[in-house]
N, C-alpha and C positions, 0 to 999 in steps of 0.2 A: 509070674514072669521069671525065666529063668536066665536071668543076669550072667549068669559063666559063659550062653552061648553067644548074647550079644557082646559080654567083655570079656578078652581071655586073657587079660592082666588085672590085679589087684595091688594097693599097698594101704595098709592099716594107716588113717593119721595119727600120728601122736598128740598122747594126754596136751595139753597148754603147756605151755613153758618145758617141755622134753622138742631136742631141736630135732629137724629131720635128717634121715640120713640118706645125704645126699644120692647113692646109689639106688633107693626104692622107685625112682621117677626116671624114667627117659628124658631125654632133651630132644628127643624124634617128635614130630608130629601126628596128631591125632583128633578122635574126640573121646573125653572125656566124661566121666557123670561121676558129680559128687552126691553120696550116699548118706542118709542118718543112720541113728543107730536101727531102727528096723528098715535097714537096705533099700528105703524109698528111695528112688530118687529124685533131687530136689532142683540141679543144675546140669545142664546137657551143653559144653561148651566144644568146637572147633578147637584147636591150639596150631601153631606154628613149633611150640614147645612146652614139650605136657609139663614138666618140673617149674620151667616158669614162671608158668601159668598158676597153678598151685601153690606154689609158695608166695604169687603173688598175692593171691585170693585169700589164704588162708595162714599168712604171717601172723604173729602175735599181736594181738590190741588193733588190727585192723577194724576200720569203722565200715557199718552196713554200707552197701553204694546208694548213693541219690536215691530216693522213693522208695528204697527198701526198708522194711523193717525189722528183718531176720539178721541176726548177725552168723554170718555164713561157718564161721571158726568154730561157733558155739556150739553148732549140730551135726557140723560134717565130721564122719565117722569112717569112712572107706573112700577112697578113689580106684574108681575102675573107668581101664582104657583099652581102646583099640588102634593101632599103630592105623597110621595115614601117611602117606610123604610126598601128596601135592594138596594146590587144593581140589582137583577134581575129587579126589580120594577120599577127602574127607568131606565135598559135602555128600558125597554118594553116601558115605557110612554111617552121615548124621543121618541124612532125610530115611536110610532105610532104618538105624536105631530111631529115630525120635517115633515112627508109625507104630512102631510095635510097643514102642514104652505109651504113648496116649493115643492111641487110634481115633478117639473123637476128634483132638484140635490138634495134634500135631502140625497141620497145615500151615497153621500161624505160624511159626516157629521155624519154620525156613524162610532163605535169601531167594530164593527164584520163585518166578510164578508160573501160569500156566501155558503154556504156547495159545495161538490161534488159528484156526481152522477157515477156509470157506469152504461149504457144507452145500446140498442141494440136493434133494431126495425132487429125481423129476417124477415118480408118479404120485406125486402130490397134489391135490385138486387146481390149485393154485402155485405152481414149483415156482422157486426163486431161489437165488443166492442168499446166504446169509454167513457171518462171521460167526463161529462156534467156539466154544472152548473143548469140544467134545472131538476125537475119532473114533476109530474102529467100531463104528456104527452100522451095522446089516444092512443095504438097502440105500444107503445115502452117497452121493458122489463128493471126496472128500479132495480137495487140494490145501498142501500144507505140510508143517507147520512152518506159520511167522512168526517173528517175536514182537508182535504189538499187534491189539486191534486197529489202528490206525494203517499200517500197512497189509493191512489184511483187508479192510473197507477200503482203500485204495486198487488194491486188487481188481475187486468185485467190482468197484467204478470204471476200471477200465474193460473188464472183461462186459458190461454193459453199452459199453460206449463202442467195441470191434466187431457185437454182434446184435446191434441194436435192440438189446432188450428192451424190455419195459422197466421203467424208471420209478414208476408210481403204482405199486402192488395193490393199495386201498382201492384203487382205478382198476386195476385186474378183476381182482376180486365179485366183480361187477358184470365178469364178462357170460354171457354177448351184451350184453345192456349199461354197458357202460360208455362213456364218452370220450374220444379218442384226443389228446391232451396234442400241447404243442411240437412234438418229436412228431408224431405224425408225418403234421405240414410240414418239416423240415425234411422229410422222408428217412429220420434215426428209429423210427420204432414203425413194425407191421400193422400197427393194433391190434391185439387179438383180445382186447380190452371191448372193442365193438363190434367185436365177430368177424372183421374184414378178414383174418386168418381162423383155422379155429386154432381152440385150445393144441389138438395133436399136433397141428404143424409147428405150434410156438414150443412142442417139446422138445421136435427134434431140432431147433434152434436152440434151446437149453442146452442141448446134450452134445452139440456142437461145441457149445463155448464150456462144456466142460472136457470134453475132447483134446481142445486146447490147454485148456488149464494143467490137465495131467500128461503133458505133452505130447500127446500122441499124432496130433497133428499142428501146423502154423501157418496155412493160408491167409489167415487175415489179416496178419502184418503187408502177405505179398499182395492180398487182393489192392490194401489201400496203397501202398507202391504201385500197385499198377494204373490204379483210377487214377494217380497223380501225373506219371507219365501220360496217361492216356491224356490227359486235360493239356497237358506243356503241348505236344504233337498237334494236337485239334488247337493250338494259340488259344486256347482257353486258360488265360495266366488267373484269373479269380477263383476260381474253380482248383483249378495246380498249387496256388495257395493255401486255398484248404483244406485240400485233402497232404497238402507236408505238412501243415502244421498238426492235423489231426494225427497224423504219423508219429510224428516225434512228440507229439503229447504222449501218447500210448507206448512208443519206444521207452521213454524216460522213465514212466510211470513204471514198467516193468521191470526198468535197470533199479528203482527206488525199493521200488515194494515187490519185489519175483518173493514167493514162496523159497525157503530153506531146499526142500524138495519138493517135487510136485502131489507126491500122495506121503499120505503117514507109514504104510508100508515099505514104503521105499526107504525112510530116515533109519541108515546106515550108515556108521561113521567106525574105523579103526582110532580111537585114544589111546596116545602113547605120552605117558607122565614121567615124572622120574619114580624112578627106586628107591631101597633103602640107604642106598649110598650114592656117589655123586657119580658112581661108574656103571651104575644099574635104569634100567628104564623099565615099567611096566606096562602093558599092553591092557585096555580094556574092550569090549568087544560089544558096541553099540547094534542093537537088532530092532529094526519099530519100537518099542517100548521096554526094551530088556537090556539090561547092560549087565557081562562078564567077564569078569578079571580074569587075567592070564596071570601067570607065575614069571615076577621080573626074570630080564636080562642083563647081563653085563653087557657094555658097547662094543666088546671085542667078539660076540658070538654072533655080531652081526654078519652079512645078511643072513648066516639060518635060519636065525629067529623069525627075522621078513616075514621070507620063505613061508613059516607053520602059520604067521599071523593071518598072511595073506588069503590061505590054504581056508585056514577056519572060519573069515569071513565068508567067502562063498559057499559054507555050508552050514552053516549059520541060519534055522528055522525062522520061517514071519511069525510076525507075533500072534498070541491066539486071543480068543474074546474076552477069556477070563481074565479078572483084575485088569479091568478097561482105565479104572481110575489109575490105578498106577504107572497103567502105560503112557498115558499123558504128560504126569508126573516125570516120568523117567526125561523123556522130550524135551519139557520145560526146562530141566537142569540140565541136559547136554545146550539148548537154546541159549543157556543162561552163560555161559563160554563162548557158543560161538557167535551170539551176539557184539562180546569183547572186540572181536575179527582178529590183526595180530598181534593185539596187548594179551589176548588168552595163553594160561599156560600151558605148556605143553603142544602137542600137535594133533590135529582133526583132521580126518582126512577120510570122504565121502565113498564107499565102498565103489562106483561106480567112477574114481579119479585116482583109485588106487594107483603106483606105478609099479615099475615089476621091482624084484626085489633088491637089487644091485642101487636103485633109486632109492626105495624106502628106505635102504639100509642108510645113504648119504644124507637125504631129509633129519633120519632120525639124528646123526651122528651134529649136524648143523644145528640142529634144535638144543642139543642136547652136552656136547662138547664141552664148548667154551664154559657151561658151567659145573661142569665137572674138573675142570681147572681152577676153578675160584675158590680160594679158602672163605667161603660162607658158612653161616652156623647151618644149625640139620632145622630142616625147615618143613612149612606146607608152604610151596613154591608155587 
């Protein structure tokens, strides 16, 4: 493993009892890895402030932490770092250091998890919806990503409920000989559980409601607005009843649980963090599963900067098949911010919401301003 290319800074620890000098350690943000003497490394940490950090960790006669049994002082032999100056910055820099340093379980070892998918490969004997932690899958119709399985099975419950699917797969599975359950008689599902529909007609019913899902079409909000009105007009108020409340169950569930974007391809987002300094802002450049840093700017080359940012995401490649795992991965940790909503640092902002550039440039400048005013230490913000 060639440590120079994932750390392009070094500083020697000093012998025990020789103090440090204070100039070997930035007080910038980063992440870090403390080394033995043969260059393993032992601890992969985040920092707000690398010197800190280090001198906290490895002060003289410090005692091992709780359940450890290493005394950290005793074998750390090099500290090697890589500059970060938000947190986006640096989990990005861990999660991409930590895979390359243990590719087996690196996993563990980060703060975000995996997004979630609803998934439906309709030429499947049996197609249904189901919640995934997988995309960019050949073949399958993908809506997503959420940030919980819960609102992701919420999803697929209501996408169930607007286009009367079938509710009970085990019962599918069965078909044409299977028993057509109580949606039936309430007239919420066709059956194609007992062949009253076949199999192909209930696909292109699938593939309706995933139509839906990846926005392409929204009839079935208006159909049920209509069947409602239609019901109020005909003094049918029981009937007008149900079909508003079925409405606004579905409205609700939507506004609760909508997908981030509607496919994985789509998830495109311009990341704009701070800089090395409190007058600088960096650009990262969210692509399906890929994310690339721009070379900061200072506030006052605004909008040019916009301008090129804006420029690059519209030409900015979809993601491709390889490193499927990663690409998830990458998802998860933008998910894992914009989950925050506006306690996240920094600003996100959906390639498809971008504003033109004389906008982004005031966004950035409101986001970014007033803390460039603030005598703060040098931080991951």
């Amino acid at each position: 493993m060639n440590l120079a290319r994932l750390f392009p800074h070094a500083a020697p620890v000093p012998p025990i009892g020789r103090p440090w000098e204070p100039s070997a350690l930035p007080s910038h943000g980063g992440v870090l890895a403390i080394t033995d003497a043969d260059r393993r490394v032992f601890q992969l940490l985040r920092s707000q402030n690398i010197r800190r950090t280090v001198l906290a960790r490895l002060r003289d006669g410090a005692l091992p932490a709780e359940g450890r049994r290493t005394d950290v002082r005793a074998i750390a032999h090099e500290i090697l770092w890589s500059p970060a100056y938000s947190q986006f910055e640096a989990m990005w820099v861990y999660w991409n250091t930590a895979r390359q340093l243990w590719p087996r379980d690196y996993f563990a070892r980060l703060e975000f998890g995996l997004p979630w998918f609803a998934a439906i490969r309709l030429d499947a004997r049996f197609p249904r919806w189901l919640p995934r932690l997988r995309a960019f899958v050949p073949g399958v119709r993908e809506v997503g990503p959420f940030d919980s399985r819960r609102k992701c099975a919420q999803y697929i419950a209501v996408l169930e409920e607007m286009f009367d699917l079938c509710r009970y797969h085990d019962v599918l599975t069965k078909a044409p000989h299977g028993q057509a359950c109580a949606y039936f008689e309430m007239g919420k599902c066709p059956a194609p559980c007992d062949g009253t529909i076949s199999l192909d007609v209930y696909r292109h019913m699938l593939a309706a409601s995933a139509d839906f899902a990846q926005g392409r079409q929204s009839h079935p909000l208006r159909t049920l607005e209509e069947k409602m009105r239609g019901a109020a007009e005909s003094r049918d108020f029981v009937a007008a009843a149900k079909w508003k409340e079925l409405l606004e169950r579905c409205q609700g569930t939507l506004r609760r649980a909508r997908p981030i974007t509607s496919t994985p391809a789509e998830f495109r987002y311009l990341v704009v963090q701070r800089g090395e300094t409190r007058s600088r802002v960096k650009p990262f450049f969210v692509t399906g599963g890929s994310i690339d840093a721009g070379p900061s700017e200072t506030l006052r080359s605004l909008p040019q900067s916009a301008n090129r940012w804006i420029a690059r995401m519209a030409d900015a490649p979809n993601p491709k098949d390889s490193q499927v795992a990663h690409h998830i991965e990458v998802i998860g940790l933008v998910v894992h911010f914009l989950a925050k909503g506006p306690k996240a640092p920094g600003l996100y902002i959906r390639f498809d919401q971008l504003p033109t550039p004389d906008k982004l440039r005031d966004l950035i400048r409101e986001a970014f301003a007033p803390a460039a005013r603030r005598a703060a230490p040098d931080n991951v913000s």
